[in-house]
C-alpha positions as CSV (number, residue, x, y, z in Angstrom):
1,X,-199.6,-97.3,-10.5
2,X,-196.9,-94.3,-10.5
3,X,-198.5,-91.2,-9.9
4,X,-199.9,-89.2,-12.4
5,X,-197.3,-87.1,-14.6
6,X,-197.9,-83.0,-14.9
7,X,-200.7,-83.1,-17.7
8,X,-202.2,-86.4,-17.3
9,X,-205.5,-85.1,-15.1
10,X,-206.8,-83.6,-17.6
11,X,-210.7,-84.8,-17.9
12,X,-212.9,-83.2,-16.3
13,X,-215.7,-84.7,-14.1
14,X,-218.9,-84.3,-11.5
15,X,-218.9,-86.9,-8.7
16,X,-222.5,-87.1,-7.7
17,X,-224.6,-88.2,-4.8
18,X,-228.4,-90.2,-4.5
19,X,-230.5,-88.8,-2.5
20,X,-234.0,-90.1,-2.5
21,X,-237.8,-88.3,-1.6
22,X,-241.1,-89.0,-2.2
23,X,-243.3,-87.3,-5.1
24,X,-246.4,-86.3,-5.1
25,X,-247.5,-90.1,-4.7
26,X,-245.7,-90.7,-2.3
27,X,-243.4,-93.1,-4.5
28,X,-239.2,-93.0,-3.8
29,X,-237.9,-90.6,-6.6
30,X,-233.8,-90.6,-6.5
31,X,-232.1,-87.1,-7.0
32,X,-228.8,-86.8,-7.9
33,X,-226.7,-83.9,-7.0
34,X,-223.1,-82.7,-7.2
35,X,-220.8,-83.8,-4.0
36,X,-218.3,-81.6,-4.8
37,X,-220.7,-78.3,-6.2
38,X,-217.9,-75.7,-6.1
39,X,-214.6,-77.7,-7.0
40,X,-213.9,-78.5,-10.6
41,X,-212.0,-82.2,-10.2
42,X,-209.5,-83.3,-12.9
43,X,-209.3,-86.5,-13.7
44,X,-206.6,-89.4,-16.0
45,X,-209.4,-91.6,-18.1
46,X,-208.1,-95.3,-18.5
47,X,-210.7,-97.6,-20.3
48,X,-210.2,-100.9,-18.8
49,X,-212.5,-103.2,-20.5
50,X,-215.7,-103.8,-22.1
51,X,-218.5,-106.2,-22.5
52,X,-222.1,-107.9,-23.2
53,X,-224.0,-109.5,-21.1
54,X,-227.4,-111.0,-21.5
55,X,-230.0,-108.5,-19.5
56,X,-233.0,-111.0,-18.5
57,X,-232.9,-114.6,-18.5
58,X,-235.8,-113.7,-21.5
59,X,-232.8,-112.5,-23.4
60,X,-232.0,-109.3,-24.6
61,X,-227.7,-107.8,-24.0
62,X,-226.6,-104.9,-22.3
63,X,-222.9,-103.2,-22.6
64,X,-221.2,-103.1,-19.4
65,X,-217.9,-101.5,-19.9
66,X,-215.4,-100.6,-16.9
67,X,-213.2,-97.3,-16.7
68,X,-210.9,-95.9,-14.2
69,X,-210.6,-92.4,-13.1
70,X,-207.8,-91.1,-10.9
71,X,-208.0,-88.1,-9.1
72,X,-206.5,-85.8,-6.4
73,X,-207.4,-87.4,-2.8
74,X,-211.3,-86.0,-1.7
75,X,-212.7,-87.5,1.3
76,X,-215.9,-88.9,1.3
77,X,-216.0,-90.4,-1.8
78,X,-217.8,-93.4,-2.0
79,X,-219.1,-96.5,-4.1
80,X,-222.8,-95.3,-3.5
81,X,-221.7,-92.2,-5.9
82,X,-221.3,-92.0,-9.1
83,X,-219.5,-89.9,-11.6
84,X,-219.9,-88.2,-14.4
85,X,-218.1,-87.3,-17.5
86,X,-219.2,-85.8,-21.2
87,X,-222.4,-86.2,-20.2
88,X,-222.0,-89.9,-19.5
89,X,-223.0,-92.1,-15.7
90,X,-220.4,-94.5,-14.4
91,X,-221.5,-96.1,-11.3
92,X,-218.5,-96.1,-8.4
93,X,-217.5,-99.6,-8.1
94,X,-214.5,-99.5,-5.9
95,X,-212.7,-96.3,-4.1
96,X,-209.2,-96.7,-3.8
97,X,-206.8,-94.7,-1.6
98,X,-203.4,-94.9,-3.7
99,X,-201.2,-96.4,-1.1
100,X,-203.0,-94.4,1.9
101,X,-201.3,-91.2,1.5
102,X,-204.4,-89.3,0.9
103,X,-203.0,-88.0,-2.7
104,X,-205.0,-89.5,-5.4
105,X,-208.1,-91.8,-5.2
106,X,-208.7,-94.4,-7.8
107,X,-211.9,-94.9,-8.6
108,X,-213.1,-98.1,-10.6
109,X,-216.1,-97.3,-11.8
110,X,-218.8,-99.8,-14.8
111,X,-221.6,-98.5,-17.3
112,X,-223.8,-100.8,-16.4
113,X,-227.5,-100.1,-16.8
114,X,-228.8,-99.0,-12.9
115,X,-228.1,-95.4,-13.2
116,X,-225.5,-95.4,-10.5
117,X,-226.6,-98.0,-8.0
């Protein structure tokens, strides 16, 4: 992948965290909140691929389609995040380090149906 030209970050997105605590039940509750609250992080968009899958051995399909963002480097990043973009949850995947020059991560992320886990 050559780096990004000038122009091509230009999608913005939230990469967000789990965190879980207990309710008033004392049942797990996850609560997502933004990693990176005060930076607003640019992103290139590629669509990779897209597909059905069947969700229970009952039956019944659910769309699982995979998408790449690349950004500049952040540390911490991680594929227990997840990130979000136009309002939509991609679950991190993969994290990867272009080349390990700490300029741009690329992050490999699916739509699958687990909310970012």
């Amino acid at each position: 992948m050559p780096t990004p030209g000038a122009g091509q970050l230009n999608q913005q997105i939230t990469i967000q965290q789990r965190t879980q605590t207990k309710d008033a039940e004392g049942g797990m509750v996850d609560t997502w909140t933004d990693y990176f609250p005060a930076i607003l992080i640019w992103a290139k968009k590629n669509n990779l691929s897209g597909n059905e899958r069947s969700a229970t051995s009952k039956g019944g399909q659910t769309l699982d389609a995979r998408t790449e963002f690349t950004i500049y480097y952040l540390a911490g990043v991680s594929n227990e995040m997840r990130v979000v973009h136009n309002g939509k949850f991609y679950n991190i995947r993969h994290v990867n380090n272009y080349m390990e020059r700490d300029e741009y991560l690329i992050i490999t992320c699916d739509t699958g149906g687990n909310h970012g886990r």
